[in-house]
Structure formats: C-alpha cells, structure tokens
C-alpha positions as CSV (number, residue, x, y, z in Angstrom):
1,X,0.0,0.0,0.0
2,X,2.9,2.4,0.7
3,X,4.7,1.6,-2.1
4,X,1.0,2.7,-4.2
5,X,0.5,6.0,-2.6
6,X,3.9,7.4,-3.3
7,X,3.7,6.7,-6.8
8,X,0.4,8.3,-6.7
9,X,2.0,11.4,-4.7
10,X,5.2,11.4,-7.0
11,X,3.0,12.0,-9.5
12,X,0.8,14.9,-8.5
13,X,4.4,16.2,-7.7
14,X,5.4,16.1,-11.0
15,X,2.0,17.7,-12.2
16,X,2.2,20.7,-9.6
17,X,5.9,21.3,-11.1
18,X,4.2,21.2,-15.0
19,X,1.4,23.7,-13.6
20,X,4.4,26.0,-12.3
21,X,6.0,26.2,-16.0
22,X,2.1,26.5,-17.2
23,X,0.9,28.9,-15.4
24,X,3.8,31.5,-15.1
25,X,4.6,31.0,-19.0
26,X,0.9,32.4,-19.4
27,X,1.4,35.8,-17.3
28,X,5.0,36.7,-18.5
29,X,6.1,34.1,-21.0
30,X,5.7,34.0,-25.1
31,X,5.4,31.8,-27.8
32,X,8.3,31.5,-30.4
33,X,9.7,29.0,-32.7
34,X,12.3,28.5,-30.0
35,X,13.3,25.1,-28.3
36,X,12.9,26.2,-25.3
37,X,9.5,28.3,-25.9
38,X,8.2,24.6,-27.6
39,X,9.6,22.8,-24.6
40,X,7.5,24.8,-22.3
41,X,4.2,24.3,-24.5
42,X,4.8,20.2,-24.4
43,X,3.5,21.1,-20.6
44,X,0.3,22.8,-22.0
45,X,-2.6,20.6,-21.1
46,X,-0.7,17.7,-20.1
47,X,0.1,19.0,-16.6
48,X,-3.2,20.3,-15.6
49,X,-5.3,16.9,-17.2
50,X,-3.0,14.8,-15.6
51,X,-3.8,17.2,-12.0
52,X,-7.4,16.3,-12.5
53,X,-7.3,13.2,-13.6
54,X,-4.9,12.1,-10.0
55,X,-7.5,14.6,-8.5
56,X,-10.6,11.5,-9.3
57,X,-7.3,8.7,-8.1
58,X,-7.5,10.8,-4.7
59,X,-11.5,10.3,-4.6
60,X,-11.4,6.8,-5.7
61,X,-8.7,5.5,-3.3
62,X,-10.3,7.6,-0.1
63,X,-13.5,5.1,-0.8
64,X,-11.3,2.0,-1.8
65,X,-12.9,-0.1,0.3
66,X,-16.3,-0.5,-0.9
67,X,-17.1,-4.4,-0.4
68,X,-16.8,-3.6,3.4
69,X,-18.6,-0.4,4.1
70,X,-22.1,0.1,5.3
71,X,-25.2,2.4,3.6
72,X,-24.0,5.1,7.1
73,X,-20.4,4.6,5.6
74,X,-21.3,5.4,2.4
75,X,-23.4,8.3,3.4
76,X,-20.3,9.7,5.7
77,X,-17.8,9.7,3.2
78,X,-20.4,11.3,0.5
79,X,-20.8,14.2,3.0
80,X,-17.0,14.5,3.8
81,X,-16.7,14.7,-0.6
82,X,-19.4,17.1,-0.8
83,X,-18.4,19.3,2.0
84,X,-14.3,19.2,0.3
85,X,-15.9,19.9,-3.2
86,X,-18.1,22.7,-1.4
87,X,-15.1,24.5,-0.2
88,X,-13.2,24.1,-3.1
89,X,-15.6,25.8,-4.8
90,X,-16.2,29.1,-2.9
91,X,-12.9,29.0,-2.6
92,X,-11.9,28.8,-6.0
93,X,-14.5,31.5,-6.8
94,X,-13.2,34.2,-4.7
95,X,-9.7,32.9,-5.8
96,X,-10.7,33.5,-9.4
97,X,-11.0,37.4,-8.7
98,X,-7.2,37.1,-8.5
99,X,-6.4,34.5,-11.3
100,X,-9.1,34.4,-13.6
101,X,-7.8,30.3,-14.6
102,X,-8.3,29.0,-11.7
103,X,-9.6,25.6,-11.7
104,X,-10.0,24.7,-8.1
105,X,-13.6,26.1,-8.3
106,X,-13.9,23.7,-11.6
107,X,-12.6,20.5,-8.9
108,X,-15.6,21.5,-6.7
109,X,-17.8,20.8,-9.4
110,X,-16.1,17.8,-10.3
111,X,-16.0,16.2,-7.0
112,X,-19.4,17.1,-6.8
113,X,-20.7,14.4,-9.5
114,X,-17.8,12.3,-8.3
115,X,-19.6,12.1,-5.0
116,X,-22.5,10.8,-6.6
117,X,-20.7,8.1,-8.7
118,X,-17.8,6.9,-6.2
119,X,-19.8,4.0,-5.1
120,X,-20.8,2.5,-8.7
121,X,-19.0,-0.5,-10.8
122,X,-16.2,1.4,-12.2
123,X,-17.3,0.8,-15.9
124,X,-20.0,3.0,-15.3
125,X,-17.2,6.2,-14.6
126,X,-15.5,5.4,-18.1
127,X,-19.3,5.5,-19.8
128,X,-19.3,8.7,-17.6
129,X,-16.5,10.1,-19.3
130,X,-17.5,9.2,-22.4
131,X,-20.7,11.5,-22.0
132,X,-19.2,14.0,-20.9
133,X,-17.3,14.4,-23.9
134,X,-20.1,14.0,-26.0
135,X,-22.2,16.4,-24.8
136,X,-19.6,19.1,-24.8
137,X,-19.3,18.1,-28.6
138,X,-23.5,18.8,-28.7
139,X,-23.2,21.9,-27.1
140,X,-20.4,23.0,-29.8
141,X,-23.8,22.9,-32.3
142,X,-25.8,25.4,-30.2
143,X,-23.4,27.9,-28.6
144,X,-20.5,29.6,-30.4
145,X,-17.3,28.2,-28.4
146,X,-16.1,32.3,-28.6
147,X,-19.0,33.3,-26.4
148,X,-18.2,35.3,-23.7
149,X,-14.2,34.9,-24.2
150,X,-11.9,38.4,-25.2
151,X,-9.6,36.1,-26.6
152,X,-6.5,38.5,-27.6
153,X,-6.1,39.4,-23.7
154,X,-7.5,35.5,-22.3
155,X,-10.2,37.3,-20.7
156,X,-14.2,36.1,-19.9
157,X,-16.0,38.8,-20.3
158,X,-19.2,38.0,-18.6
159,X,-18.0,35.6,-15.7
160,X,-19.9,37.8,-12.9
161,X,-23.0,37.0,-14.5
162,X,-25.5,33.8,-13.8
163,X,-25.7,33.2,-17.2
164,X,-21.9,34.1,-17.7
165,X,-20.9,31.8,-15.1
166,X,-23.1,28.7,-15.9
167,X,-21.6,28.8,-19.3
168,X,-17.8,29.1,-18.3
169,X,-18.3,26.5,-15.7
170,X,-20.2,24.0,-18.2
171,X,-18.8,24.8,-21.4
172,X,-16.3,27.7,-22.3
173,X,-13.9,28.2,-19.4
174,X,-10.9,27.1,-18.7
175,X,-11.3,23.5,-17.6
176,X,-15.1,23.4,-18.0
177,X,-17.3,20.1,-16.4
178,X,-18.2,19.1,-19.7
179,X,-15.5,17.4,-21.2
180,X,-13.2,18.3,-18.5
181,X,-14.7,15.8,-15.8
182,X,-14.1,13.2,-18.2
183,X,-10.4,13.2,-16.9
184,X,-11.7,13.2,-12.8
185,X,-14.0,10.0,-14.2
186,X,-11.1,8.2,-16.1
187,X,-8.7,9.2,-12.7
188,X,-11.9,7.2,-10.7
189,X,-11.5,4.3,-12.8
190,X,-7.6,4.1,-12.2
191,X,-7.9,4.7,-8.9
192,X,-10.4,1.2,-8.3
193,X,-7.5,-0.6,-9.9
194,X,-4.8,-2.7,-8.1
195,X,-1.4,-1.0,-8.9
196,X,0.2,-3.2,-6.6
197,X,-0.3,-5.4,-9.6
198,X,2.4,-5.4,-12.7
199,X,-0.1,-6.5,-15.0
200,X,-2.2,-3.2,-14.3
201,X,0.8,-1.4,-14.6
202,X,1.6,-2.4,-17.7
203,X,-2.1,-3.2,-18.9
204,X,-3.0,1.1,-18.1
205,X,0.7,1.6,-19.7
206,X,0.2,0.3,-23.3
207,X,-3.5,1.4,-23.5
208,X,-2.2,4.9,-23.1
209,X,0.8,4.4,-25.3
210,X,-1.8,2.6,-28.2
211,X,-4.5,5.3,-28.0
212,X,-1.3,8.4,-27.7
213,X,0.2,6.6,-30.9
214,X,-3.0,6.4,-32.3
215,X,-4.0,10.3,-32.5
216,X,-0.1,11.2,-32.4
217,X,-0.4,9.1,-36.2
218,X,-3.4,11.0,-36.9
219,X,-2.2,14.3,-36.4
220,X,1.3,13.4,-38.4
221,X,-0.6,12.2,-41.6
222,X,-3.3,15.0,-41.8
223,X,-1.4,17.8,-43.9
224,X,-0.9,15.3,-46.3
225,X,-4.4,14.3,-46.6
226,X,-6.8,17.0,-48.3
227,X,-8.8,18.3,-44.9
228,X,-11.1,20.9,-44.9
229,X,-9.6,23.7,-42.4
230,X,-12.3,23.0,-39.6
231,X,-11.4,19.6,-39.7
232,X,-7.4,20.2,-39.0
233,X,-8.6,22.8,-36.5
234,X,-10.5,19.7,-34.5
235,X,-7.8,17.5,-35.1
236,X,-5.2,19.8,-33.9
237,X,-6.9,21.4,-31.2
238,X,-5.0,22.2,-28.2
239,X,-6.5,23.5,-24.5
240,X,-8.9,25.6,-26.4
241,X,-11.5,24.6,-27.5
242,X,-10.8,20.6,-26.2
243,X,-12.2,18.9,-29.2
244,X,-12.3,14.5,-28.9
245,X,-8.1,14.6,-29.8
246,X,-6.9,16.5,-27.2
247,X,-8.9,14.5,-24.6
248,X,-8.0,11.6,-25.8
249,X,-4.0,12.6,-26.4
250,X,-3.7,14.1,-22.8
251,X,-6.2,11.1,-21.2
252,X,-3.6,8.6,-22.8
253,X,-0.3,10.7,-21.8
254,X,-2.0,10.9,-18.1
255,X,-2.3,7.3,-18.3
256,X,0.8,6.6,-19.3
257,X,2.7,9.4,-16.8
258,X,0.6,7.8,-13.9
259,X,1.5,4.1,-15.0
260,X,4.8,5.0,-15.1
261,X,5.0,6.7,-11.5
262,X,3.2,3.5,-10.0
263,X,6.0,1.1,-11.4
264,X,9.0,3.3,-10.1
265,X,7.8,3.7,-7.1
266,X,8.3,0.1,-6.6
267,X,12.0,0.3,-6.8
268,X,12.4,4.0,-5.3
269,X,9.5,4.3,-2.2
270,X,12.5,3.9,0.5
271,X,14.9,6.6,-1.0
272,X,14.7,10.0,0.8
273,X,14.6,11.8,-2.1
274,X,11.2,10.1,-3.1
275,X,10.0,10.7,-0.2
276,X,10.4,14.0,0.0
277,X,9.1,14.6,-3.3
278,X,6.1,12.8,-2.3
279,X,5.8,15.2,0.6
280,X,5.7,17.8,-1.8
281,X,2.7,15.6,-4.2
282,X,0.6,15.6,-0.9
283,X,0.5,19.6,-0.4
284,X,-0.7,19.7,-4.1
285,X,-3.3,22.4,-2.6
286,X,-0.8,24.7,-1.2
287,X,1.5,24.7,-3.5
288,X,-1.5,25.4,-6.5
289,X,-2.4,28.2,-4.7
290,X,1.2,29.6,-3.2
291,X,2.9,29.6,-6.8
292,X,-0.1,31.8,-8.5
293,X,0.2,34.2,-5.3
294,X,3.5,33.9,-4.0
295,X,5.4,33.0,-6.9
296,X,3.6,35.0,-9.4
297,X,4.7,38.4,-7.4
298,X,8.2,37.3,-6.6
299,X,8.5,36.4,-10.8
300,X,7.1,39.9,-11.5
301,X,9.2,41.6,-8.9
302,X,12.6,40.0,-10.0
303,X,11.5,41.6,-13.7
304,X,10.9,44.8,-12.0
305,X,7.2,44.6,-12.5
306,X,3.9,43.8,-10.7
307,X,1.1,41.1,-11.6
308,X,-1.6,42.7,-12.5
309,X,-4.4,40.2,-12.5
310,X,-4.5,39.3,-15.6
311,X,-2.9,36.8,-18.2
312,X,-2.3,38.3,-21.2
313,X,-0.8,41.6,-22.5
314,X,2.3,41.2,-20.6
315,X,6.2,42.5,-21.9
316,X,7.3,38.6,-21.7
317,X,10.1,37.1,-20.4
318,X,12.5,34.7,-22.4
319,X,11.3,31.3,-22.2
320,X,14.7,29.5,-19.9
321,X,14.4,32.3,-17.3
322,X,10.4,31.2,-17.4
323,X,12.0,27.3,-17.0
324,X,14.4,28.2,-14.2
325,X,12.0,29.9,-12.0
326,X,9.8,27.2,-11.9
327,X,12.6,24.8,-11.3
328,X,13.2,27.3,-8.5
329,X,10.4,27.5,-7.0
330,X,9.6,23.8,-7.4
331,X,12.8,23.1,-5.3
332,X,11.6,25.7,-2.8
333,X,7.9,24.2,-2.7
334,X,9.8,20.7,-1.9
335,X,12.1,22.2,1.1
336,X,8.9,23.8,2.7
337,X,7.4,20.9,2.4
338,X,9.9,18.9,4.1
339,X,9.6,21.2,7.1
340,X,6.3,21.6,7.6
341,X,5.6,17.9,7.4
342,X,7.6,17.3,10.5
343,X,5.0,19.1,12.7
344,X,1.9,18.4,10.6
345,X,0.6,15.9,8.4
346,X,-1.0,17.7,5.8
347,X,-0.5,20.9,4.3
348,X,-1.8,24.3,5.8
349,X,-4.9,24.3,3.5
350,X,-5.1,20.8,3.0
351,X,-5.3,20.9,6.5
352,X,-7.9,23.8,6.5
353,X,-10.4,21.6,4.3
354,X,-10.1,18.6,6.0
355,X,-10.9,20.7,9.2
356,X,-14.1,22.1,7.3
357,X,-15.1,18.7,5.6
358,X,-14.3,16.4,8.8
C-alpha cells in the first residue's frame, strides 16, 4: 500500500511542477519558434489533465474499500466529498478574482458528481467520461465556443453573470465540467484498480501508449491528406477549444505518466529523495495556490514589475528564465514541504479543508 500512494504522490508532484512552467509562461512568458519556448508548451494541457485526472485517483482510493462499508459509511464519506468539493468551490471563486484560470472552483464541481458516482461499478465512470465528452461536442452545435471569451487578452468577459458563469463552468472556461470531468472520471477508474499489480501497470501503460500513438499518427498524416480547415482545426486542437483529440492525447499521456509513476515507485519508495518529493505531491493544494500568489509576485518583482491580474498583455520574459524559475520554486515548494511535514501531516490548506469537511 505504501509503495502505491507514493507513486500516486510522486505524481501529483510532478503535475504541480508542469502547472508551475504553465501557469507563469501564461502571465510573463511568449510563444516562439524556439526550443525552449516549444519545450515549455509540451507542458500545455498535459500538466493540468493529468492534476485532474490524479484529483478523481485521490477520490477513488479515499472510498477503496467499498465491499466492506455500510449504507451510514457510504453516506459519511459522500458528506465528507461534498463538503471538500463545497469548499473548493467558494474557494476557488473568490480565488478566481485574483487568477481568472483558476480551476480549483472547476474541482468542486467535479467532485461534486464524483460524489454521486464513487460507489458505482467502475465501468460506469468510463461511460461517464465518455458522455461528458459528448455532450460538450453537442453543445459545440448550439453555442459559439467564442462566447463570452476576449480572446486577444485570455479574458471572460461575462463571468460575474449567472448566465456568464453557468456557461464558463459548463462549457467555455478554462477547464469546464463538460468534457473536463471526463479526466476526474477516467482518474476514478484508475484509482479502483490494483497498482500493486504489474499486470495493471503495464495493462493502463500500453493502453495509453496505443490510443497516444494512435492520435499522435493521426495528427502526423493529416497535412498530407486533403482536410477541410475545420477539420485540421478539430484534429489539432489544443486546450482551447478541447475537441475529442486533445482529450483523448492528454487522457492517454495521463495514463501513461501515472502508469509509469506506480511502477517506479516500486523500486524508489525507501529513497529519501522520493519521499520528499512525495511530501511535496501531498501539499498539491498549497503549492496550487502559493505559486499563483506567491510565486507570481516574486516572478514579476525580480522583472521589476507587478502582476496585474490578468494573463495576457504582458512584456514577456525569455522562455529558460520562465524554466528556471519554476525549477526554482519547485525546489523551494519541496524544502517547505519537508519542514512543515515534520510538525503536521498535511499541508496548511489541505489541512484547512479537511478541518471544514471532517
């Protein structure tokens, strides 16, 4: 069991690092045909799918015991999900007034239908998935994917209102429920299995690595074929809008990233090293929130500058000195967690929502 939940924490470590390059190469970085400035996109969807996706692993293996618990169990741990999803989403709301992507407002809603699912067969969170994406591809027929969105400066114009918010939440925002809870439902379904088990490992492995190769071939072969624009719009599509290839290239490189971690750890769980970065996959929470407040004004202080509360428009900052920041603060992030886990077990707002939800 150890030896599961730190490749489980090693990975959310490793997504909270990819959210660090994310994130502050939206505020001050730029795009460029550079190596570095294409590294830094390769972390551009992957990082934050794979956050969610561990984020539906966390719900699944709280309630992994399902055979033994009673209907009060059941009920208890429901109301401890709701009441976690609850906070996350006031939370994340008043959090969006300063960072308009935030997502931990999207995890409340997320964790919401999670907590109405967590105690079904598992097949029934992949047909889950599966429509959720589809109905995001049916709303594509009725509502302009541009509504609401100021593109040129990543702004949502009409967030503040109900019908503003419904739609960003549902549809248009960042990391909107539909498809977006697709990757919390696929993270259940990986979180009922037994990664104790090589044959999962490697089973969840190659299906990622099939279905990556799969679309990966698709995408290579396409400007040689004679598609209409719209079509090598959907086939490319990247973040924005998520159209069926990007959920299912991220799902599969979440699969694969996560199948990976689970085998390491098999050989690496005693090392200190691993088990400090662990530490660090377990505050996932504070470090979310202390790199897009902290680290965003240190970032725009050392440039002699202030973040202004919004992500575009920026004079940017070369792409390495975007790389070795993050590095930087990652390192940071780890040492803090180090010391603050020798006094407590969680982190300080981990800590404050289990206090809330308990």
């Amino acid at each position: 069991m150890k030896k599961r939940i730190i490749g489980f924490d090693l990975a959310r470590a490793y997504a909270i690092f990819g959210m660090f390059i994310v994130n502050f190469n939206i505020v001050f970085g730029k795009e460029d045909n550079s190596f570095m400035s294409k590294f830094l996109t390769l972390f551009s969807g992957h990082s934050s799918t794979v956050f969610v996706m561990l984020a539906g692993m966390g719900v699944a293996l709280m309630t992994n015991r399902i055979s033994e618990y009673t209907d009060e169990d059941r009920k208890r741990l429901r109301i401890t999900i709701l009441k976690r999803a609850a906070f996350l989403f006031v939370f994340g709301v008043l959090f969006y007034l300063w960072w308009p992507a935030d997502i931990l407002h999207l995890y409340g809603g997320y964790m919401s239908i999670g907590a109405l699912l967590v105690f079904m067969d598992k097949k029934y969170y992949l047909i889950a998935a599966a429509v959720t994406v589809a109905v995001f591809h049916i709303l594509l027929l009725f509502i302009p994917y541009e509504t609401g969105w100021d593109f040129g400066n990543l702004q949502y114009l009409d967030f503040w209102t109900i019908k503003g918010f419904l739609r960003n939440t549902f549809y248009n925002g960042w990391n909107p429920i539909f498809p977006w809870f697709a990757y919390f439902a696929v993270g259940l379904y990986l979180g009922r299995q037994d990664w104790t088990q090589k044959r999962i490992q490697r089973k969840m492995f190659l299906t990622g690595l099939v279905l990556f190769i799969f679309i990966e071939t698709i995408r290579f072969v396409s400007p040689y074929l004679n598609l209409s624009p719209k079509v090598m719009e959907f086939i490319h599509s990247d973040y924005i809008p998520p159209f069926l290839p990007f959920v299912l290239n991220t799902l599969s490189f979440g699969m694969m990233l996560i199948a990976a971690f689970m085998y390491v750890s098999l050989y690496i769980s005693d090392k200190q090293w691993a088990i400090d970065l662990a530490k660090t996959g377990q505050m996932t929470l504070t470090h979310y929130v202390s790199h897009l407040t902290v680290g965003l004004v240190i970032l725009a202080l050392l440039r002699g500058d202030y973040y202004p509360g919004e992500l575009g428009g920026q004079p940017p900052l070369q792409p390495v000195y975007i790389l070795l920041f993050s590095a930087g603060y990652f390192i940071i992030s780890i040492y803090f967690s180090i010391f603050w886990s020798k006094k407590f077990k969680q982190g300080p707002l981990e800590m404050l929502m289990r206090k809330i939800s308990n």
